[in-house]
C-alpha positions as CSV (number, residue, x, y, z in Angstrom):
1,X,28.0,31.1,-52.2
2,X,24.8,29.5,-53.4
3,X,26.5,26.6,-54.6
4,X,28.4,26.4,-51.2
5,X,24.8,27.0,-49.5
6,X,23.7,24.3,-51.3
7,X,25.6,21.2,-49.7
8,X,25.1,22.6,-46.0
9,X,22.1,19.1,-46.1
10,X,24.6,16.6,-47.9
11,X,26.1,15.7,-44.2
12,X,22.2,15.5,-42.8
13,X,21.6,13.5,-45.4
14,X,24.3,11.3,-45.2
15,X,23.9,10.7,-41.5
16,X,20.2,11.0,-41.2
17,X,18.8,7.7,-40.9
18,X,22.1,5.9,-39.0
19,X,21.5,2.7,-37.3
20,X,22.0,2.7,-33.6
21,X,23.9,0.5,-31.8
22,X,25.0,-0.4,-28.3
23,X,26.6,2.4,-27.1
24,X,27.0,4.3,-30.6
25,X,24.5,7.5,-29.7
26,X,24.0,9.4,-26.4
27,X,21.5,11.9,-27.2
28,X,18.1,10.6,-26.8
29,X,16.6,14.1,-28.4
30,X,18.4,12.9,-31.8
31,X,16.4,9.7,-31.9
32,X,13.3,8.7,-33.2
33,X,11.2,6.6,-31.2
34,X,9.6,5.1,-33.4
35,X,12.4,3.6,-36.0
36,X,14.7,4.2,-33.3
37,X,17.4,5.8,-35.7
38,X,18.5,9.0,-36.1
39,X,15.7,11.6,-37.0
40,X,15.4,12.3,-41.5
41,X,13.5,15.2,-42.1
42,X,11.5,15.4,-37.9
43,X,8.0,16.5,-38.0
44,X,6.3,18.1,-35.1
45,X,3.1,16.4,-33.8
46,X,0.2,19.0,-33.1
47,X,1.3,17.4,-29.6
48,X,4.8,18.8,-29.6
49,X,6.1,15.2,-30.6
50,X,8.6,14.7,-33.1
51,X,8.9,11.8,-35.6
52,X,10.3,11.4,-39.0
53,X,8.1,12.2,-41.5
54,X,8.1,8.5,-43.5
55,X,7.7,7.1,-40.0
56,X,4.5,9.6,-39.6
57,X,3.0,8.4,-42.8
58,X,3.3,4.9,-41.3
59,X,1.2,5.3,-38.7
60,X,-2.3,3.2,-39.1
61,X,-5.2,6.1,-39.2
62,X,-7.2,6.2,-36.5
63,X,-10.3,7.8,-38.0
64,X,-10.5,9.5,-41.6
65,X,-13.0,12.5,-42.2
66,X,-13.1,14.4,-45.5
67,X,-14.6,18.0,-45.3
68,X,-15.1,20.9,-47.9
69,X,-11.3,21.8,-49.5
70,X,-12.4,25.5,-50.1
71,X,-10.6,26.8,-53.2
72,X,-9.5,24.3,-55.1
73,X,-7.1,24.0,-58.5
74,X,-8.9,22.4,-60.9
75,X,-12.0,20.6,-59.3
76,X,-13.9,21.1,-55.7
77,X,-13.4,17.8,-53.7
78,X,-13.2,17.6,-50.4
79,X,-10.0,17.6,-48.3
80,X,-9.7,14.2,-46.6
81,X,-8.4,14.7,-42.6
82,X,-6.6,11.6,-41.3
83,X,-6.2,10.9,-37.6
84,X,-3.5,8.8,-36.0
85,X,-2.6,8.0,-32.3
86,X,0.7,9.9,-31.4
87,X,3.0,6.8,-30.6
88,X,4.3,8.4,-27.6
89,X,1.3,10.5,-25.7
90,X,-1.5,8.1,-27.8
91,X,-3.4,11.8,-28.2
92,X,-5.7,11.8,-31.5
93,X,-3.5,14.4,-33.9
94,X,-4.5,15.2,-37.1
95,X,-2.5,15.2,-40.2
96,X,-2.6,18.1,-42.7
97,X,-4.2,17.0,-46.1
98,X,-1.0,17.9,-47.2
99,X,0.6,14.7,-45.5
100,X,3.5,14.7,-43.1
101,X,5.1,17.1,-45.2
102,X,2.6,19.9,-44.3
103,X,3.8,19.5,-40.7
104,X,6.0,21.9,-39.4
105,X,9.8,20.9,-39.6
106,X,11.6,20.2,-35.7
107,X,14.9,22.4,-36.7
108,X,16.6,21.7,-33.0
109,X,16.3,18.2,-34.0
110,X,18.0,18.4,-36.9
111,X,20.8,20.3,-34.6
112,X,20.9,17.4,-32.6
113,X,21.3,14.8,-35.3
114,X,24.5,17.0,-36.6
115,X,25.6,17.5,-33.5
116,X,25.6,13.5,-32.8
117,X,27.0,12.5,-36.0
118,X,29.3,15.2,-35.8
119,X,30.4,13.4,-32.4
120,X,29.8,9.8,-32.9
121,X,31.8,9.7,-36.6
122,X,34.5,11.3,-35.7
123,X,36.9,13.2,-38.2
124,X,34.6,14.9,-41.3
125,X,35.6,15.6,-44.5
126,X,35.6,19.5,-46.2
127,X,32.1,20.0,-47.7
128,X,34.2,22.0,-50.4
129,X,36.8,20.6,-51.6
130,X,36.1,17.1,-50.1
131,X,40.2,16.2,-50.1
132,X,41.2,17.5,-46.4
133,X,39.9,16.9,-43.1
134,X,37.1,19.5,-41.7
135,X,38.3,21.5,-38.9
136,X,36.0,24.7,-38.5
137,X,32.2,24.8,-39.8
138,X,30.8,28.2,-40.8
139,X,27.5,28.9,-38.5
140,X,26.4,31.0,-41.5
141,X,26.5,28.9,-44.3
142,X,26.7,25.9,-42.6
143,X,29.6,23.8,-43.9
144,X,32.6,21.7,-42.8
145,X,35.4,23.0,-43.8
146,X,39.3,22.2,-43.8
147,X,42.0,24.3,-43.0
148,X,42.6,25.5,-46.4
149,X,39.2,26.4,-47.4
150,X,38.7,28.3,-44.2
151,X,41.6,30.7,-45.0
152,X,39.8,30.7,-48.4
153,X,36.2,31.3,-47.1
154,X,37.5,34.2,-44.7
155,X,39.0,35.8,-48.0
156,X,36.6,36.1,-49.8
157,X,34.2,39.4,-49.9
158,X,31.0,37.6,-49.5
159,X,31.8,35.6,-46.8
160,X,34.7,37.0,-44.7
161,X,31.8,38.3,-42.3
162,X,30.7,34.5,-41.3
163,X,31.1,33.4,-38.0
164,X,33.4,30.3,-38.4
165,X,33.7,27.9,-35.1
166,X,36.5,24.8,-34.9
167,X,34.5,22.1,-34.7
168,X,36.4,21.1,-31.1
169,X,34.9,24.4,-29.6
170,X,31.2,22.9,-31.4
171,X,31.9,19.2,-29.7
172,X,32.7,20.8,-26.2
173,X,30.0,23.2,-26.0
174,X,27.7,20.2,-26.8
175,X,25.1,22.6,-28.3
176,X,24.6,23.8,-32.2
177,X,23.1,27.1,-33.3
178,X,22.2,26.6,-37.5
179,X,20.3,28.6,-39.5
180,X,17.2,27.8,-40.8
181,X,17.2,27.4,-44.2
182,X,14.1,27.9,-46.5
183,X,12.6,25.1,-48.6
184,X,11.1,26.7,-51.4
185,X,15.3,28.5,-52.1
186,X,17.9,26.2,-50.8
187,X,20.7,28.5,-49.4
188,X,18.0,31.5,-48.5
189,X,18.0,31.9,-44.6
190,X,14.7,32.1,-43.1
191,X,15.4,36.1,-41.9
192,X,11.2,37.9,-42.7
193,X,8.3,37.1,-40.8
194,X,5.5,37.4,-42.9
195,X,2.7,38.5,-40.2
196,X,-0.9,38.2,-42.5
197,X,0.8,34.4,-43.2
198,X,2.3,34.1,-39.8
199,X,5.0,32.2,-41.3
200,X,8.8,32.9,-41.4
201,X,10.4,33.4,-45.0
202,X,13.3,34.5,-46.7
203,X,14.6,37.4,-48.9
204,X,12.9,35.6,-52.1
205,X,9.9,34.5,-50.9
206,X,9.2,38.1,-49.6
207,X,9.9,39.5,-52.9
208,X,7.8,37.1,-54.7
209,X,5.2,35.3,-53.4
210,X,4.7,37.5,-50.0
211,X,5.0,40.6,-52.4
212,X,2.4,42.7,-51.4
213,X,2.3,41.4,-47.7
214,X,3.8,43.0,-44.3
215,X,6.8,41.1,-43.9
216,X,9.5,42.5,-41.0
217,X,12.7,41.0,-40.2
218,X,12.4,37.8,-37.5
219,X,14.2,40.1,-34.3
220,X,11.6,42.5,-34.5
221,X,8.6,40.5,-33.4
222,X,10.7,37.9,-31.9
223,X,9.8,39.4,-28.4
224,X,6.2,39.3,-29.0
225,X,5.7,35.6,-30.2
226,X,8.2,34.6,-27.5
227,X,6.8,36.4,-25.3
228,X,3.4,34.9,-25.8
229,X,4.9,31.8,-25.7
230,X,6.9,32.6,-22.4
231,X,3.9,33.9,-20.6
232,X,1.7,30.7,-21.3
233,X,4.6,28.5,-20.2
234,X,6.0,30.4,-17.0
235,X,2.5,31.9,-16.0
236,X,0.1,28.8,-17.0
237,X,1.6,25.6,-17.7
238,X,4.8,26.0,-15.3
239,X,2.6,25.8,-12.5
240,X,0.6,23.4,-13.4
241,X,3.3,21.0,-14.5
242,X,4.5,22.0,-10.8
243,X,1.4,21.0,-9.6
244,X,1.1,17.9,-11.3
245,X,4.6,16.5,-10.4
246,X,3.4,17.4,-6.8
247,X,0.3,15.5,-7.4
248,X,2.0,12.7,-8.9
249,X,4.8,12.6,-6.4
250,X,1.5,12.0,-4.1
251,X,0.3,9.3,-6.0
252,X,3.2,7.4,-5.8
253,X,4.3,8.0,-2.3
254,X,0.6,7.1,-1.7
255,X,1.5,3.8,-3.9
256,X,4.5,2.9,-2.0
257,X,2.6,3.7,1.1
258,X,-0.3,1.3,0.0
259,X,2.4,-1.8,-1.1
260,X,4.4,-1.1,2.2
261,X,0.8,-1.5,4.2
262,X,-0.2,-4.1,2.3
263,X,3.3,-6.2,2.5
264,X,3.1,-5.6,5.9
265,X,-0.6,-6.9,6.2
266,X,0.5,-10.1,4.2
267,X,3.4,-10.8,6.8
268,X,1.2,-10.5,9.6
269,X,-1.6,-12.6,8.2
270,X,1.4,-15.2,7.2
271,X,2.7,-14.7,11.2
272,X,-1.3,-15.5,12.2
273,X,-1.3,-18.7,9.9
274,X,2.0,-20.1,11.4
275,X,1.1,-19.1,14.6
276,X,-2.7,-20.5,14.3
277,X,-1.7,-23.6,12.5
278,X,0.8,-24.2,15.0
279,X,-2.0,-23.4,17.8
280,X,-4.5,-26.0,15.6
281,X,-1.5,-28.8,15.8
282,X,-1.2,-28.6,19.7
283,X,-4.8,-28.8,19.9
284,X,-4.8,-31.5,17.7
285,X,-2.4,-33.5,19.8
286,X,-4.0,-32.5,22.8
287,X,-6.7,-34.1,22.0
288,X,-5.0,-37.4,20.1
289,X,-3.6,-37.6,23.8
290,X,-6.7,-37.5,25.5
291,X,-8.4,-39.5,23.2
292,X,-5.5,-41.7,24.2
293,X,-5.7,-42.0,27.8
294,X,-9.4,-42.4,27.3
295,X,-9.0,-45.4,25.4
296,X,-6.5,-46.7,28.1
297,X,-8.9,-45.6,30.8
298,X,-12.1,-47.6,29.3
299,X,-9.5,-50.7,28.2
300,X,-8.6,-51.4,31.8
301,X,-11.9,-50.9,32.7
302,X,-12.9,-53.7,30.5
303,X,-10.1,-55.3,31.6
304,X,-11.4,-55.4,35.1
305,X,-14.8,-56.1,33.6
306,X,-13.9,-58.8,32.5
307,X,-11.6,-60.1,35.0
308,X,-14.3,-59.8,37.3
309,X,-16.8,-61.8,34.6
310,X,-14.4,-64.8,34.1
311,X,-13.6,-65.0,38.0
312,X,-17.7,-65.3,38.7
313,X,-18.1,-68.0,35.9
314,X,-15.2,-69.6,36.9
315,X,-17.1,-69.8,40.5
316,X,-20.3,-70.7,39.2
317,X,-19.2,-72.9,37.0
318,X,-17.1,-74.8,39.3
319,X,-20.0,-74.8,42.0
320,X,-22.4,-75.9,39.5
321,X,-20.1,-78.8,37.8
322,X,-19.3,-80.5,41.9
323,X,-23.4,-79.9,42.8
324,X,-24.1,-81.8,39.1
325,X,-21.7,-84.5,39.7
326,X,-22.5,-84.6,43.3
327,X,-26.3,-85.5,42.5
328,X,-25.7,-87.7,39.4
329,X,-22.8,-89.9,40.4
330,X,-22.7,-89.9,44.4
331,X,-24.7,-92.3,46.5
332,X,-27.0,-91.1,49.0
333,X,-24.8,-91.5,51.7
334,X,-22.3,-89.2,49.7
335,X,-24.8,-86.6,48.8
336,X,-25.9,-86.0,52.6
337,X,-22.3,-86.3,53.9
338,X,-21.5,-83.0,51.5
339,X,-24.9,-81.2,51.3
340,X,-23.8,-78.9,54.1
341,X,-20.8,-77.4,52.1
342,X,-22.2,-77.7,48.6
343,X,-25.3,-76.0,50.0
344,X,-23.4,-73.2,51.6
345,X,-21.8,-72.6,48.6
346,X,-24.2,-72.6,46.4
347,X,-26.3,-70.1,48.2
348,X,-23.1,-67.3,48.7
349,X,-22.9,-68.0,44.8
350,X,-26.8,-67.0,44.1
351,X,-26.5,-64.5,46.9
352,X,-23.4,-62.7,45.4
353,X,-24.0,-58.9,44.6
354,X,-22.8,-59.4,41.4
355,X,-25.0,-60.4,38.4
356,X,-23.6,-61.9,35.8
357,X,-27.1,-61.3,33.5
358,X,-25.9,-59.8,30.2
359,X,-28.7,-57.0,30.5
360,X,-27.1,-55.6,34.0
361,X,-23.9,-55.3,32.6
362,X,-22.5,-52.0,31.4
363,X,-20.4,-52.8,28.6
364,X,-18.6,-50.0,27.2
365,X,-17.6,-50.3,23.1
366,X,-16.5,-46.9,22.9
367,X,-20.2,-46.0,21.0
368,X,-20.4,-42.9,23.4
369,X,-17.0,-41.4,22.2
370,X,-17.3,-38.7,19.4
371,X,-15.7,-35.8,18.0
372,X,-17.6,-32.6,18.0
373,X,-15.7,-30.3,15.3
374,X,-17.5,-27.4,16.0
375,X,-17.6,-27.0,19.9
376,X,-16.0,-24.3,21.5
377,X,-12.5,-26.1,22.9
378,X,-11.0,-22.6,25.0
379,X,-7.8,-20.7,23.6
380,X,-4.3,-22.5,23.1
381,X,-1.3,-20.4,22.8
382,X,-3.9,-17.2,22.8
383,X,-5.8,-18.5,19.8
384,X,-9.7,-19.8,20.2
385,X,-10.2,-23.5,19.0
386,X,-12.6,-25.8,18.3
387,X,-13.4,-29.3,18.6
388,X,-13.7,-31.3,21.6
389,X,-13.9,-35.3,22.5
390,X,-17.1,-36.3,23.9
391,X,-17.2,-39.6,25.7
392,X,-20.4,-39.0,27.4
393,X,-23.3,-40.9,27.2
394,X,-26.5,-40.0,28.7
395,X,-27.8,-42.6,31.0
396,X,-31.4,-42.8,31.4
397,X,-31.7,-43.3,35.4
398,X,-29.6,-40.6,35.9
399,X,-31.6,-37.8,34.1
400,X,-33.6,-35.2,35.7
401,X,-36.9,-32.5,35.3
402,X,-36.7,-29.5,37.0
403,X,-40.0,-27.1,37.0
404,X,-43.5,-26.9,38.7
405,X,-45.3,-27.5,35.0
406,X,-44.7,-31.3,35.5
407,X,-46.6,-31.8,38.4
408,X,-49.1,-28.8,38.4
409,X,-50.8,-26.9,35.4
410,X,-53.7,-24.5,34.6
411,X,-56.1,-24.4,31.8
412,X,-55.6,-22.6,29.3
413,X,-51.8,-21.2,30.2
414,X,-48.9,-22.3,28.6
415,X,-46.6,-24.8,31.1
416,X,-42.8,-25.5,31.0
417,X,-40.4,-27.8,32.5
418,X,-36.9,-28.5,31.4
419,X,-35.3,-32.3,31.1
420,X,-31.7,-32.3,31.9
421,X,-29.9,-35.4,30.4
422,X,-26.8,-37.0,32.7
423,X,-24.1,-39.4,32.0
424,X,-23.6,-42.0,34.2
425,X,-21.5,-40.1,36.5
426,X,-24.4,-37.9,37.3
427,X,-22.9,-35.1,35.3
428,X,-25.2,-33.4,32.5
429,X,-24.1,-33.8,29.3
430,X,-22.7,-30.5,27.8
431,X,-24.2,-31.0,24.2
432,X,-27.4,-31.2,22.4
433,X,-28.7,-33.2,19.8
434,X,-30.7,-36.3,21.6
435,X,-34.1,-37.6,20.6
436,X,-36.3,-36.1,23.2
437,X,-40.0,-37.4,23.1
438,X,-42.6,-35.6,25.3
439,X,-46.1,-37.1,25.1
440,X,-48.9,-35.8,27.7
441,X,-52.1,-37.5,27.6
442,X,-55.6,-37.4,29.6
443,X,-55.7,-40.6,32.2
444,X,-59.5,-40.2,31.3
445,X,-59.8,-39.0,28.1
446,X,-58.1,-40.6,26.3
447,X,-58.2,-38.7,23.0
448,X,-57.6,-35.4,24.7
449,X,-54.2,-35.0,24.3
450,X,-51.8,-32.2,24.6
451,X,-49.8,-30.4,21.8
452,X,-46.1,-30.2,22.9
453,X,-42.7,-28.5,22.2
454,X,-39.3,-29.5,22.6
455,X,-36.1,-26.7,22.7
456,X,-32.7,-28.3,22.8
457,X,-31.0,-25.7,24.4
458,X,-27.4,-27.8,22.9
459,X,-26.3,-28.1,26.7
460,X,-28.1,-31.2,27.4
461,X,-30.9,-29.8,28.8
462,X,-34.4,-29.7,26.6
463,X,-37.3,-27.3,27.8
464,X,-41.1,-28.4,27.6
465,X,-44.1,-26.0,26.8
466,X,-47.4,-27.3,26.8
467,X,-50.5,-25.5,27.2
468,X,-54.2,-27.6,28.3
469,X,-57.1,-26.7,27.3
470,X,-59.2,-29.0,29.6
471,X,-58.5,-29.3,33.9
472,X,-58.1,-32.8,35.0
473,X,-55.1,-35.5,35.4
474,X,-52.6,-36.3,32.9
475,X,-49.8,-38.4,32.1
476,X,-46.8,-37.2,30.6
477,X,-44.3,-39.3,28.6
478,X,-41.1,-38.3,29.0
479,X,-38.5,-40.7,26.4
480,X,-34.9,-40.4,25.1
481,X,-33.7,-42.2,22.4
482,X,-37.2,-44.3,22.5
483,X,-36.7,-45.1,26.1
484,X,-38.7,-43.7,29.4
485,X,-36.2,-41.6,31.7
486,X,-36.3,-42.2,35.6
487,X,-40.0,-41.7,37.0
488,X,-41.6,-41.5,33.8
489,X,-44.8,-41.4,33.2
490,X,-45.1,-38.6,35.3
491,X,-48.6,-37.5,36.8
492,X,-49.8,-34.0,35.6
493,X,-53.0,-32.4,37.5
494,X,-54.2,-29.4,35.5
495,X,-56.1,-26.9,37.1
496,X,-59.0,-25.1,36.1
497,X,-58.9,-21.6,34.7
498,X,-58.1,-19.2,37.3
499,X,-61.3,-16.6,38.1
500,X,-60.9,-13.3,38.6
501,X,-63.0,-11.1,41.2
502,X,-65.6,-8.9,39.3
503,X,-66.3,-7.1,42.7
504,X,-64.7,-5.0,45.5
505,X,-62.8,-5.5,47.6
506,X,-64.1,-3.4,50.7
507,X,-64.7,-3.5,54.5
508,X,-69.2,-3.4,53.5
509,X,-71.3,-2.8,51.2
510,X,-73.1,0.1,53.3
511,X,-69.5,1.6,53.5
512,X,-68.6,1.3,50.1
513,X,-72.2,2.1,48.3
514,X,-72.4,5.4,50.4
515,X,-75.4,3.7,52.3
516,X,-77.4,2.2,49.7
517,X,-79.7,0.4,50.9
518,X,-80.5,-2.1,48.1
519,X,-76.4,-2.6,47.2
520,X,-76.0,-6.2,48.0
521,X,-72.6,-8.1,48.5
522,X,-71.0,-11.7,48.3
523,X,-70.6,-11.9,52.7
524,X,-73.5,-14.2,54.5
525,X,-74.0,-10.7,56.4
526,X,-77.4,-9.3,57.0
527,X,-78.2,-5.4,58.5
528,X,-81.3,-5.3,60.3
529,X,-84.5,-3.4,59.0
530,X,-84.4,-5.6,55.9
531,X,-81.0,-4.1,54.5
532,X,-80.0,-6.7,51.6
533,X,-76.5,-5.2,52.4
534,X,-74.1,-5.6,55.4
535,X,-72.0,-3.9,57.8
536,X,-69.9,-3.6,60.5
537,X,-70.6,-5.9,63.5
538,X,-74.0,-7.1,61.5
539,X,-74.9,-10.9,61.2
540,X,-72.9,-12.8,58.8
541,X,-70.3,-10.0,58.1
542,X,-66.9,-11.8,58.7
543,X,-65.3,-9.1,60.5
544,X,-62.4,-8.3,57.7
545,X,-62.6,-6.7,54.5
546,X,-64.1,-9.2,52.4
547,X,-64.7,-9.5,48.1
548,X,-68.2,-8.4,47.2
549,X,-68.9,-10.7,44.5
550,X,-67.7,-14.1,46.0
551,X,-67.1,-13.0,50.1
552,X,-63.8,-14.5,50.2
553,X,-61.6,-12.6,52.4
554,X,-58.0,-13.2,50.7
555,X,-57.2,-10.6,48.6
556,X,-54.9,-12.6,46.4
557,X,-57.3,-15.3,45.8
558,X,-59.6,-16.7,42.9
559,X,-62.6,-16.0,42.8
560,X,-65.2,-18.7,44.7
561,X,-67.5,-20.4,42.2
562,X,-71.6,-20.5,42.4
563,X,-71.4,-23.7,43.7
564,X,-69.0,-22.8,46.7
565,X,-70.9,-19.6,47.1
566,X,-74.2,-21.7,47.8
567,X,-72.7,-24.4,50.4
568,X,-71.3,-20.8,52.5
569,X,-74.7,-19.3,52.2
570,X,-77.8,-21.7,51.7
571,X,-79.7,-18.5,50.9
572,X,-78.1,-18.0,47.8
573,X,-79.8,-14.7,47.4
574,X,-76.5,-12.7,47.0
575,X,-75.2,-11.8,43.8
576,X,-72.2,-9.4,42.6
577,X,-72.7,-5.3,42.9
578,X,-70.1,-3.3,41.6
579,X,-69.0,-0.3,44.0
């Protein structure tokens, strides 16, 4: 029996390690993914991965510690712990000093690998006798056998208690139950449990080297380790695998949702660019079109221009050349015979309206045309644009200033007015950018001049803040592009700073002082019994209320000076009283 035991690992061993190829396995859990081959002799990873143990000791170490070896054989050295990265998690496992041999062994995947070969190689030989073709495999002992040595392994004593399975029935239920066999006494099933060990053993071991331990058979505390193990997986980590597939299921629906937004995003901001390029095209021919008729437009213009340049010079010229030749080759008889009609002529020629000078003559060489890339140009097709044509020029005589602060000013407070530049059609020019020079000057003193500033408000129109610091008359310089506009210089008469009342105003100073008879007040009125004050009806009171410090009777007014104060009153005995 031992010897039969003994050759349950030839087939492992002879399929263990089989190349795949296209097609040639179908179980995944047979496989190694690392050598991609059929698992020899699978370890288990302290992360539940499982890779043949040559292909573990392959693996580069990730980190190496050594730490104290407790009892050792012959001398105390430390036991050196090697780290590797688990080729299909890439967690940090460690492998037993021991090497991948002290790793536990992954018995369902050496199930799978016999249950692959035993359905990828088709027809097996007898493990026993090796001549006939296996038919049945005992689960017990686990051999292939043919029919013969069936009927001969049910005969015998020893084994005619196996549970023998036709390897058909093992191929359709697609699933293999072996024992576990131990590795210290091939052909001894793993059937103990040693508990101080917590390791499975068999009948030997038990007798040997677990000797003096508690060893129980495997079905007796099979329910408490699996149970452990059930409760962790359906109580703890069922759940939260559960909650991690719904997490993840999240995730990606929160993925596709974020590639389907995007996608979309893209295809609308594609749609924009086709539609806004498309948009940017018509403008663009828009405005080669009305650049176009522009240039047709100021052509015949010229055209006319000039017809009506060569038809004058063709006039002068003529009445010039007969008045020349008249006088230099005609007789005097001739010359007075035809003055009448020459004379005539010549004076509707010097009387004509139009003026052939060169420096009356608007000539138009398309200077005045530009493109302004950045002006606002309206919305075409529903999309805003920029850029406009400009053909306007400003034309000096036809600009204008609007405000009081060019004719009228006071000391000491800031002034404005606002120059509006117009194109020769009277229109102001709807963009900025011109040279505007304001320079205001004192017609008497000369060296009193007066800071300025210039805004260009970009619409053609330009506002001018000054502030004087001395009254008087000024002149005030007004040029674009180095050139005077219409009027200018213009006259500027600054005022003196306004004065404020520093008295009352009241009906009297009796009134208002509660009868004092010493208050005295701004009026030319007297009270009799040598009052200094005034009242109602007296001399000199002027009948309306009146200021007490100057006498002026507008309410809204400045306030009189001394000197104005003494020409009223020759007196000049008054003086301001507050009431």
């Amino acid at each position: 029996m031992k010897s039969e035991l003994k050759q349950n690992t030839e087939p492992l061993k002879l399929h263990s390690g089989h190349e795949l190829k296209n097609g040639d396995l179908v179980n995944p859990r047979a496989v190694c993914n690392v050598c991609k081959r059929l698992y020899r002799d699978p370890k288990i990873l302290p992360c539940l991965h499982t890779f043949c143990s040559d292909c573990i000791g392959q693996l580069e170490p990730f980190s190496v510690s050594s730490r104290s070896g407790g009892e050792a054989a012959e001398e105390d050295r430390p036991a050196v712990t090697v780290t590797v990265l688990c080729p299909d998690c890439d967690s940090e496992v460690d492998i037993p000093p021991s090497g991948p041999a002290g790793l536990s062994t992954d018995h369902l995947a050496l199930d799978e690998v016999f249950l692959e070969t035993l359905v990828t190689d088709g027809p097996l030989g007898c493990d026993l006798c090796g001549e006939g073709g296996a038919e049945s495999r005992c689960e017990v002992c686990c051999v292939n056998l043919c029919e013969f040595c069936c009927q001969a392994h049910r005969r015998q004593k020893r084994t005619a208690s196996h549970s023998v399975q036709c390897l058909e029935e093992l191929k359709s239920r697609g699933r293999l139950s072996r024992p576990v066999l131990c590795s210290l006494h091939p052909g001894q099933e793993l059937r103990l449990f040693c508990q101080p060990c917590d390791l499975p053993v068999c009948l030997e071991c038990a007798a040997t080297l677990h000797r003096d331990h508690r060893c129980c058979p495997t079905h007796d505390v099979i329910d408490r380790h699996g149970d452990r193990i059930r409760e962790l997986v359906s109580a703890r980590l069922r759940p939260r695998m559960d909650r991690l597939k719904e997490s993840l299921q999240k995730v990606e629906a929160s993925q596709d949702a974020l590639q389907a937004r995007v996608d979309a995003t893209a295809s609308e901001v594609r749609a924009f660019a086709r539609a806004y390029a498309s948009a940017v095209e018509s403008h663009c021919l828009s405005l080669l079109h009305g650049l176009e008729e522009l240039r047709v437009q100021r052509r015949n213009q010229l055209y006319l221009q000039r017809a009506q340049l060569q038809q004058a010079l063709l006039d002068v010229s003529g009445g010039v050349e007969f008045a020349e030749r008249l006088l230099s080759c005609g007789s005097d008889a001739e010359i007075l015979s035809a003055k009448g009609v020459t004379l005539r002529r010549l004076t509707s020629l010097v009387e004509s309206s139009y003026d052939p000078h060169p420096a009356t003559v608007a000539l138009d060489d398309g200077s005045g045309i530009s493109f302004l890339p950045r002006e606002p140009a309206g919305v075409v097709d529903g999309y805003p644009v920029v850029g406009v044509i400009n053909s306007r020029t400003v034309d000096l005589s036809k600009c204008t200033i609007e405000g009081e602060g060019l004719q009228t000013g006071r000391e000491g407070q800031q002034g404005h007015f606002t120059l509006l530049c117009r194109d020769a059609a009277g229109e102001q020019v709807a963009r900025g950018g011109e040279h505007v020079l304001v320079s205001i000057v004192h017609k008497e003193k000369k060296k009193c001049t007066v800071e300025t500033t210039v805004v260009d408000n970009n619409d053609g129109s330009y506002r001018v803040s000054y502030t004087p610091e001395e009254p008087g008359t000024y002149s005030v310089w007004v040029c674009v592009k180095a050139q005077h506009v219409k009027g200018s210089p213009f006259l500027l008469n600054v005022k003196r700073k306004f004065r404020r009342h520093s008295g009352t105003f009241h009906c009297c100073s009796f009134c208002s002082s509660g009868g004092a008879k010493e208050a005295r007040c701004g009026c030319a009125g007297t009270m009799p019994g040598g009052f200094k004050g005034c009242g109602h009806g007296h001399k000199g009171h002027p009948g309306k209320p009146h200021w007490s410090c100057c006498g002026s009777t507008v309410e809204q007014s400045e306030c009189l000076p001394q000197s104005v104060l003494a020409a009223v009153s020759p007196r000049g005995h008054l003086r301001t009283v507050e009431l």
